[in-house]
C-alpha positions in Angstrom: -3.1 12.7 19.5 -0.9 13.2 23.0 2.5 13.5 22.2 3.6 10.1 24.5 6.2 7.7 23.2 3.8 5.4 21.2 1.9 8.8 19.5 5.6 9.6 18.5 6.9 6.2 17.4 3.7 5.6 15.4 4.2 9.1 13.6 7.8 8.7 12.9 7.4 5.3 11.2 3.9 6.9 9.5 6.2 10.1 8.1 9.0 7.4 6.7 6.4 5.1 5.3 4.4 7.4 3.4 7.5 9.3 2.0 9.3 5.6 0.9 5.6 5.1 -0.5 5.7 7.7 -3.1 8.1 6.1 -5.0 7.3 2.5 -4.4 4.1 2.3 -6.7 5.8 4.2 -9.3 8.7 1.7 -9.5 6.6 -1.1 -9.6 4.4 0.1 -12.5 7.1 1.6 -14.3 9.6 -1.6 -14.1 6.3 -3.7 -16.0 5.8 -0.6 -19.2 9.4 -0.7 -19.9 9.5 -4.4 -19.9 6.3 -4.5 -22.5 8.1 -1.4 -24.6 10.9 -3.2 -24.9 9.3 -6.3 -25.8 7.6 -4.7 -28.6 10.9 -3.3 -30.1 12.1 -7.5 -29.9 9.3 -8.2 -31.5 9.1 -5.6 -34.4 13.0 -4.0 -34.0 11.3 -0.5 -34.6 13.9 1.8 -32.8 11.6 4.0 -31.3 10.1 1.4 -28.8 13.7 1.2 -27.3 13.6 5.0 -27.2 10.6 5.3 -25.5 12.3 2.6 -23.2 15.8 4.4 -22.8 13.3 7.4 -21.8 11.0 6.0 -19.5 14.3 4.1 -18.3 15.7 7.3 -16.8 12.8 8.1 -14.7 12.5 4.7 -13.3 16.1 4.7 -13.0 16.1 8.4 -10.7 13.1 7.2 -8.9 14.2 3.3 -8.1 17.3 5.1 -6.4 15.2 7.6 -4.1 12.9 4.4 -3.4 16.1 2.4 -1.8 17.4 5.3 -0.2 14.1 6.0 2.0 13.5 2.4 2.2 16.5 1.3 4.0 15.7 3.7 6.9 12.4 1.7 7.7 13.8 -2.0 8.5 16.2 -0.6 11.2 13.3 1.2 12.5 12.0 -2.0 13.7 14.7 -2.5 16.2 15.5 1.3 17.5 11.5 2.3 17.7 9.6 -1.1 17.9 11.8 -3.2 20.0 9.7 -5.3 21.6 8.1 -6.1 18.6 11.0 -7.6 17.1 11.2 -9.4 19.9 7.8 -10.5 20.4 7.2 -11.7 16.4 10.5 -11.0 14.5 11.0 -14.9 14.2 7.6 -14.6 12.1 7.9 -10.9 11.1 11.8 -11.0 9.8 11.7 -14.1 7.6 9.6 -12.5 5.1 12.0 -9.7 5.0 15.5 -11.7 4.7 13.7 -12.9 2.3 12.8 -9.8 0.7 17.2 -8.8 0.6 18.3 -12.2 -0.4 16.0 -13.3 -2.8 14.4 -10.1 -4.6 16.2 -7.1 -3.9 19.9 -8.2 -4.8 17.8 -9.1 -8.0 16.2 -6.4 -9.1 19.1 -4.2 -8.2 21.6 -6.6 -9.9 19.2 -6.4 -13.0 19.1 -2.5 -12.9 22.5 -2.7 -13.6 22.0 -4.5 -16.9 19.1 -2.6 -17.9 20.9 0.8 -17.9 24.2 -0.1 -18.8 24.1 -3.3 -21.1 22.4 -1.7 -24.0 25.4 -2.4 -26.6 27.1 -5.4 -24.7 23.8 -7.6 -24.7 21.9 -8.9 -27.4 18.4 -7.9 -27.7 17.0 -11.0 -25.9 19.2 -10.7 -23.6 18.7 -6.9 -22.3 15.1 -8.0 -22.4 15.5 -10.7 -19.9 17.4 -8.4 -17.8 14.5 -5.8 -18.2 11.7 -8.5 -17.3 14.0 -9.9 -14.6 13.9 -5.9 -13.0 10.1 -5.8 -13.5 9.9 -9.6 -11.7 12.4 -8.6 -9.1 10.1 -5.3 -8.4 7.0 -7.1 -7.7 8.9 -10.1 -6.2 10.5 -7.4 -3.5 6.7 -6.3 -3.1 4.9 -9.5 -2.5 7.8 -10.5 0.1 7.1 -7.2 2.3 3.3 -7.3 1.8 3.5 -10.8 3.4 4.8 -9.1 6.4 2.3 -6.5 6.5 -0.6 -9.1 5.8 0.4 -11.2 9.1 0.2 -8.2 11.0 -3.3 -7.7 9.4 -4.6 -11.1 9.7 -1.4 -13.5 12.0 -1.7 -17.1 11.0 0.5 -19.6 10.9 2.5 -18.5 14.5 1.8 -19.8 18.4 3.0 -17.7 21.1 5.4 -20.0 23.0 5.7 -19.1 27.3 8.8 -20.9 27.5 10.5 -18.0 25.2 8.4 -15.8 25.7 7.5 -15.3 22.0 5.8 -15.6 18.9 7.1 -18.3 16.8 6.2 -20.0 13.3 4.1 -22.9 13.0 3.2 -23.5 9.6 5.2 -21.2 7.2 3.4 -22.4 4.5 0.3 -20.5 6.1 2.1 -17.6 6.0 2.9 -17.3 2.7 -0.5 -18.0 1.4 -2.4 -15.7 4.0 -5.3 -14.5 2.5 -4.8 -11.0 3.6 -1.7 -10.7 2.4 -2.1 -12.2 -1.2 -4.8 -10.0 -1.7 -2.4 -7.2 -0.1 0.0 -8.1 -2.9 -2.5 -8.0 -5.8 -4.1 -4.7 -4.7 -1.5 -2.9 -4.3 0.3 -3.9 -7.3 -2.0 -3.3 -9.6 -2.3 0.7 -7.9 1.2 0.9 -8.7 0.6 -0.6 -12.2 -2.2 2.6 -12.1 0.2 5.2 -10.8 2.9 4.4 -13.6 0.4 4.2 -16.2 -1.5 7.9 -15.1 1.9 9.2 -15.0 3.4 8.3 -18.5 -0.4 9.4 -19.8 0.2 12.6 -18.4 3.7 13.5 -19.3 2.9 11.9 -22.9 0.0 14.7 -22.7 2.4 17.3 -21.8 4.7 16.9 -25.1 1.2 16.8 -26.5 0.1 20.0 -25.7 4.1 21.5 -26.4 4.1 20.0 -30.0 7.2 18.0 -29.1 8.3 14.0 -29.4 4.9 13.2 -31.1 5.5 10.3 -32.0 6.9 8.8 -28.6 4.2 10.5 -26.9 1.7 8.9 -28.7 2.9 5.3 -28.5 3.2 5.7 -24.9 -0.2 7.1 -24.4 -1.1 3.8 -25.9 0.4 1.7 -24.0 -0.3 3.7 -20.6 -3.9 3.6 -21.6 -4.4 0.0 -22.2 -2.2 -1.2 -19.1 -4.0 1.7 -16.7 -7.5 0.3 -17.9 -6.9 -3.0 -16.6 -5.2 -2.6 -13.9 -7.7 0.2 -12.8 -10.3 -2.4 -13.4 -8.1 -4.8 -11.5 -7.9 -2.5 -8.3 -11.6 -1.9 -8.2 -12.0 -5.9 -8.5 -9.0 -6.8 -6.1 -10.4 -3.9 -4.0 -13.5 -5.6 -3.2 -12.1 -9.3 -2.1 -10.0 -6.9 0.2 -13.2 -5.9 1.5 -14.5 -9.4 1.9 -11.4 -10.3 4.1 -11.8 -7.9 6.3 -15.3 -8.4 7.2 -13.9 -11.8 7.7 -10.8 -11.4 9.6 -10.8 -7.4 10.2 -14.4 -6.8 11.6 -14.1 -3.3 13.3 -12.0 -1.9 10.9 -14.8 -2.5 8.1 -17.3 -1.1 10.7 -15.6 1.7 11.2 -14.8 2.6 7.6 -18.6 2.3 6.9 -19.6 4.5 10.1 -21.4 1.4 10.9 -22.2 1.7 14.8 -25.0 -0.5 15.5 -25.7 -3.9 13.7 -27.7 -3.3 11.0 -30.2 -6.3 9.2 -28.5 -8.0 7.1 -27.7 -7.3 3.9 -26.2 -4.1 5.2 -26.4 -0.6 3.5 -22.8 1.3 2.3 -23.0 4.9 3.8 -21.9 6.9 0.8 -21.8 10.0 3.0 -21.8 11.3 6.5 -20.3 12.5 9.5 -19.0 10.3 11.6 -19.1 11.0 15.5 -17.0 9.1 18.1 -18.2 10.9 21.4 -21.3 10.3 20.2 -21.2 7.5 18.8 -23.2 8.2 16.0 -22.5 9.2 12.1 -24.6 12.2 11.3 -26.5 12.4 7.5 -25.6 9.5 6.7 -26.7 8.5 2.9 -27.1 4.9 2.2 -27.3 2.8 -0.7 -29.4 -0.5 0.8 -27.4 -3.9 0.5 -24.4 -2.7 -0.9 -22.1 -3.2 2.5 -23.6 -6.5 3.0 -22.6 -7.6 0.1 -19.1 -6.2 0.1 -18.5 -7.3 3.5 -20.3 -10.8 3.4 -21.0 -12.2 0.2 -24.4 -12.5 0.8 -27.5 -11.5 1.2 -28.7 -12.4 4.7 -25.3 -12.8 7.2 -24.9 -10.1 9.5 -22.3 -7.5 9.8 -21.7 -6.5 14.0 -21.6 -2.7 13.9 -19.1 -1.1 16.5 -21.1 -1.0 19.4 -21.3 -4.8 19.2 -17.8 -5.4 18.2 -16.9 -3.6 21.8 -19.1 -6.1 23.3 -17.4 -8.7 22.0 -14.1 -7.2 22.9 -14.9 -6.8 26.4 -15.6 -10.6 26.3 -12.3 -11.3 25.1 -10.2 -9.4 27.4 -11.9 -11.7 30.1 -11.0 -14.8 28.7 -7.4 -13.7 28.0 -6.8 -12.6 31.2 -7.3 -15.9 32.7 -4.5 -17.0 29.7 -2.6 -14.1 31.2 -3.0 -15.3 34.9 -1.9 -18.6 33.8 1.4 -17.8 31.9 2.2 -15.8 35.2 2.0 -18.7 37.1 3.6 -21.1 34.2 6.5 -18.4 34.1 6.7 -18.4 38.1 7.0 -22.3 38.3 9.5 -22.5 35.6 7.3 -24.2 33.0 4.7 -25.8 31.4 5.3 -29.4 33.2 5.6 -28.0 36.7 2.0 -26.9 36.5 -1.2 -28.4 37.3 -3.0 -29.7 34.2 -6.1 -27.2 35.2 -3.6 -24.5 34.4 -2.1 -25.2 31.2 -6.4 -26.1 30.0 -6.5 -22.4 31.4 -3.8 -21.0 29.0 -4.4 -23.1 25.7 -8.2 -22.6 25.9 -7.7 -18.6 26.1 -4.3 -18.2 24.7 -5.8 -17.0 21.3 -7.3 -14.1 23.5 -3.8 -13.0 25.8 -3.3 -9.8 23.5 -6.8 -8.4 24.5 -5.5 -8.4 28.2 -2.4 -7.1 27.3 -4.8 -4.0 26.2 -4.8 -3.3 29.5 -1.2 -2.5 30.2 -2.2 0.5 29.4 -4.1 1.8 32.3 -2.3 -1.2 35.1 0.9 -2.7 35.2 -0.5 -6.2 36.1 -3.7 -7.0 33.5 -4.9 -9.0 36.6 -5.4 -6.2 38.6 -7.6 -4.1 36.3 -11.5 -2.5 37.5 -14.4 -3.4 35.2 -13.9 0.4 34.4 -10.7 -0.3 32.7 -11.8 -3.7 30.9 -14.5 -1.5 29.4 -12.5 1.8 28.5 -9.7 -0.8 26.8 -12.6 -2.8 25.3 -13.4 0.7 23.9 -9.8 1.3 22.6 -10.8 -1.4 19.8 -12.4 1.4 17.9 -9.8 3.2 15.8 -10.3 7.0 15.0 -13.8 6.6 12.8 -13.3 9.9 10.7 -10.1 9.9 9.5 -11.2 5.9 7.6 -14.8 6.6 6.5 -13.2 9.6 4.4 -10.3 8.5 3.3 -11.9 5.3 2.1 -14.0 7.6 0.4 -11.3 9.4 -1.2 -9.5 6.4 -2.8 -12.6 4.7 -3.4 -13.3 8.0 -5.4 -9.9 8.4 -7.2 -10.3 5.1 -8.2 -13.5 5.8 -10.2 -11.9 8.8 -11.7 -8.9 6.6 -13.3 -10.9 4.0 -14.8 -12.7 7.1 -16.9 -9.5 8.7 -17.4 -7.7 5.7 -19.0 -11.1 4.1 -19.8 -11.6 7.7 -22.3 -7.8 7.5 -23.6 -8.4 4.1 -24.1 -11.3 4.9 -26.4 -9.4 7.5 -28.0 -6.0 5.3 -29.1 -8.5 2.8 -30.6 -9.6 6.0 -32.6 -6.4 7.3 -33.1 -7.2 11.0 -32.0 -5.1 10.8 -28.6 -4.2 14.6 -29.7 -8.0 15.7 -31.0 -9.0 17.5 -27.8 -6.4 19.8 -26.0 -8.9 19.6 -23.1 -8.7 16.1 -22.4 -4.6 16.3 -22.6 -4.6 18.7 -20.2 -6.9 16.9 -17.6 -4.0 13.8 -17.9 -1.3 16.2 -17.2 -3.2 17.7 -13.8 -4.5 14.2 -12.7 -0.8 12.8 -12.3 -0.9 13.2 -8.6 -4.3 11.3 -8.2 -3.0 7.8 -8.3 -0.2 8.7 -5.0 -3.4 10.1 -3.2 -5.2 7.2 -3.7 -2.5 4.8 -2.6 -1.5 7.1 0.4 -5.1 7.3 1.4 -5.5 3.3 1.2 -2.1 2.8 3.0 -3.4 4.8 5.6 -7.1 3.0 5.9 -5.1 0.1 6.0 -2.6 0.8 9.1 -5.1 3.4 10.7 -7.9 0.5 10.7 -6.2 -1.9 12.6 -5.2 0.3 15.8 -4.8 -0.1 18.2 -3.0 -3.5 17.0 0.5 -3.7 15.5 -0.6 -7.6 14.8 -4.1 -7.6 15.1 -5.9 -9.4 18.0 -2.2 -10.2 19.4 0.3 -7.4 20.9 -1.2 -4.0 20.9 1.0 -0.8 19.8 1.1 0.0 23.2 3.6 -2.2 24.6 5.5 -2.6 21.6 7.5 0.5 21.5 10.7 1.1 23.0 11.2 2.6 25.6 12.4 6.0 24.1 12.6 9.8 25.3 10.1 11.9 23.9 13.1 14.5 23.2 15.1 11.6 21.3 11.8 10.8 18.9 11.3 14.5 18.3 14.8 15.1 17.3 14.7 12.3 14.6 11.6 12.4 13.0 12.4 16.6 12.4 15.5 14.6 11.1 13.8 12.3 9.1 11.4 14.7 7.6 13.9 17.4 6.4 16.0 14.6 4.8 13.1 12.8 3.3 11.7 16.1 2.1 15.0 17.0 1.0 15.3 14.1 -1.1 11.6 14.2 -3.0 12.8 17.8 -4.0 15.6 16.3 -5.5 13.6 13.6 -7.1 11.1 16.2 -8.4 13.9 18.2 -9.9 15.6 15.3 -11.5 12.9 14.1 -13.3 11.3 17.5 -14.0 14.6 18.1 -15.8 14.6 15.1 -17.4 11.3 15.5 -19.0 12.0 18.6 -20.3 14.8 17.5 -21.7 13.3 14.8 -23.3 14.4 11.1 -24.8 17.1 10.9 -27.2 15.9 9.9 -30.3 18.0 7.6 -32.2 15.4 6.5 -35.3 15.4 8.7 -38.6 12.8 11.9 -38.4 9.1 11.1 -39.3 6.8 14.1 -39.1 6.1 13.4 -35.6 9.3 14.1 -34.4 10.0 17.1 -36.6 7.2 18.6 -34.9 9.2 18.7 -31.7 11.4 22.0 -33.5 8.0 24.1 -34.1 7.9 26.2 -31.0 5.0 25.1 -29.1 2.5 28.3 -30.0 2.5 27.1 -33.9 2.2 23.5 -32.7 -0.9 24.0 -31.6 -2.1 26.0 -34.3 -1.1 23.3 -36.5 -2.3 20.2 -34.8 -5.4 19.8 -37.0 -3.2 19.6 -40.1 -0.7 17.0 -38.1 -0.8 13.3 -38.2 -3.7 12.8 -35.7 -3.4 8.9 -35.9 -2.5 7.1 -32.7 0.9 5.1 -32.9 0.5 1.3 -33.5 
């Protein structure tokens, strides 16, 4: 990747997204366990279901505040990086995220407040409305901001308007119930319901293997178990109808996830390995499972999925037809407006209008779209394509992570119902080394998702391009070596916080049972006494 202004702008945002994104999940999976923990101790006023929720409490406390602290950063991003793209779309784009603040933010954070700090001044119910009101505001704060992100992905709802100069809304209600981004929402929820559970699985495995807070641990494993299965289940489910939509809305970007560069019969294979080859267009050893694509990408069994080479095609037809929208706002915008043209002018613009960002492709290689060779119409028809590689395998990878979770918690599952969560040391120490899996899943997806829709920041409308501001390259190398030593800064911090806090370990308030007076043998005898130790998984 040159280092230009758009390279640097798109990497900046990239480093800052991916950093805020290792807490997000966590957050949102960790907001729903403590709300069903605490609900249980409502229900059956055992004390240690509101230790285990004081406990969990503190990390979700330590990492909500590193997740508002990177997040912040992004949103002003939008003005000082992308500024014509707030221009262009922010009276689409910003609603979503007011609404975001108003709405779901000052909630959950209001809410936070009760949660840690209204133990002894609220009654039960009441500190367990404020700890469901956290979990809702969580999830509330990600459906608002995954609305945003699904119009870019799929922009409904919006006209571009030549008297301003702008996108504007339409139809709201459209944009709230975009396809793309309800199924956004769903998907990525439920990997941050996976990421919380994996990570209270594996820590609970930890004091496991030490001999320590047995009883805790096991409870937790219980309820990380259950929760991860189905909302492992749920991601490979929700994962698929994400497919679906972008064979129907996101065509290249399926294609070039599958390698997929000429149209195959339909139903299509899946390519469950090879090498993908942009110069030559090609994706070397491929291995194919027949119908499988097809029938992720279509529904069925006999509609056609365009590989790349015909998606260009395509592409190259479109730039064409916007350009004659393109020629016509120039000539609205010279005349002052849409009534001081002729009526063959304003058919030109409304009956290619849909098309305008496919000339505005072209700004890249000519100032004036209109002035572009049939050389440059086909290299920017050939700019669709984003960078094959780095999507087939990182599909792969999260596609493969995801597998690997639904054993994990699909095998701990099994075990809770058996009540030997503690029977093979083995096994607890595979949940303590598979806590990073869910965050390299969910990076991995976050980048298929932005990496496939290059070279659009909203698809099919304003390319990346032209919607950076016009920064020097010096300024955007100075900030994002800023951003990245604060950022990595902070997730040290983070790390060390709740590393401590483990170790340290929850305060127990309820009377000693065996379990927990297994957490003063020192670990070595632990172990050696774990056979003769209650083996039974907490209920």
């Amino acid at each position: 990747m040159d280092l230009d202004i758009v390279a640097l702008s798109r990497l900046q945002f990239a480093v800052t997204a991916l950093y805020h994104f290792l807490f997000v999940p966590l957050t949102l999976g960790l907001s729903i366990i403590l709300a069903i923990m605490e609900t249980v101790y409502v229900m059956t006023g055992r004390v240690i279901w509101r230790d285990m929720t004081k406990f969990w409490g503190v990390l979700f406390g330590i990492n909500f505040a590193m997740g508002v602290a990177t997040g912040i950063v992004m949103e002003f991003q939008f003005g000082m990086n992308w500024s014509y793209y707030s221009h262009y779309v922010g009276d689409i784009f910003g609603a979503p995220l007011a609404i975001e603040g108003l709405m779901a933010f000052f909630m959950e954070a209001t809410f936070v407040g009760l949660f840690f700090f209204g133990w002894d001044k609220l009654s039960k119910v009441g500190h367990l409305t404020a700890t469901w009101a956290v979990a809702i505001g969580s999830n509330f704060s990600a459906l608002w901001i995954l609305i945003a992100n699904g119009w870019m992905q799929n922009p409904v709802g919006a006209a571009f308007n030549p008297a301003t100069m702008r996108m504007e809304v339409t139809d709201f209600a459209a944009v709230l119930t975009n396809p793309v981004a309800q199924a956004k929402f769903v998907h990525t929820v439920s990997a941050g319901y996976v990421c919380a559970a994996v990570f209270v699985l594996g820590v609970s495995a930890w004091y496991l293997l030490k001999g320590r807070h047995i009883e805790l641990a096991k409870r937790s494993m219980t309820v990380a178990a259950s929760f991860g299965l189905a909302a492992a289940l749920s991601v490979a489910v929700l994962g698929d109808e994400s497919g679906y939509l972008s064979g129907e809305h996101q065509k290249m970007k399926l294609a070039a996830i599958e390698g997929m560069w000429e149209t195959q019969p339909a139903p299509a294979a899946f390519t469950v390995i090879g090498f993908p080859d942009q110069k030559a267009r090609e994706t070397h050893y491929a291995i194919h499972i027949p119908a499988v694509m097809g029938l992720i990408g279509t529904r069925s069994l006999n509609t056609v999925m365009p590989g790349i080479d015909e998606l260009v095609k395509r592409a190259e037809a479109r730039i064409r037809e916007g350009l004659k929208a393109y020629d016509a706002l120039q000539k609205i915008r010279e005349a002052g407006g849409t009534d001081k043209v002729t009526q063959g002018v304003r058919g030109d613009f409304e009956d290619n209008g849909i098309n305008m960002g496919y000339a505005l492709l072209l700004k890249r290689y000519v100032d004036d779209p209109r002035q572009a060779t049939d050389e440059q119409i086909a290299k920017a028809a050939w700019d669709t394509v984003p960078q094959v590689a780095p999507l087939f395998w990182l599909f792969r990878v999260m596609v493969g992570i995801g597998m690997l979770l639904i054993l994990l918690t699909g095998t701990f599952f099994v075990l809770s119902a058996r009540r030997a969560l503690d029977r093979h040391r083995w096994l607890l120490k595979v949940a303590v080394w598979a806590i990073p899996l869910p965050w390299i899943a969910i990076e991995s997806g976050w980048l298929v998702a932005e990496f496939g829709r290059q070279p659009w920041v909203i698809e099919g409308v304003l390319p990346t391009a032209v919607a950076v501001s016009n920064l020097g390259v010096t300024t955007l190398l100075i900030t994002l070596a800023g951003f990245i030593a604060i950022y990595t800064t902070l997730l040290i911090i983070e790390m060390k916080l709740m590393l401590k806090a483990i170790r340290k370990g929850p305060e127990v308030e309820h009377a000693p049972t065996e379990g927990d007076a297994r957490s003063h043998i020192p670990p070595a005898r632990a172990a050696t006494s774990s056979s003769s130790a209650s083996t039974g998984s907490a209920a």
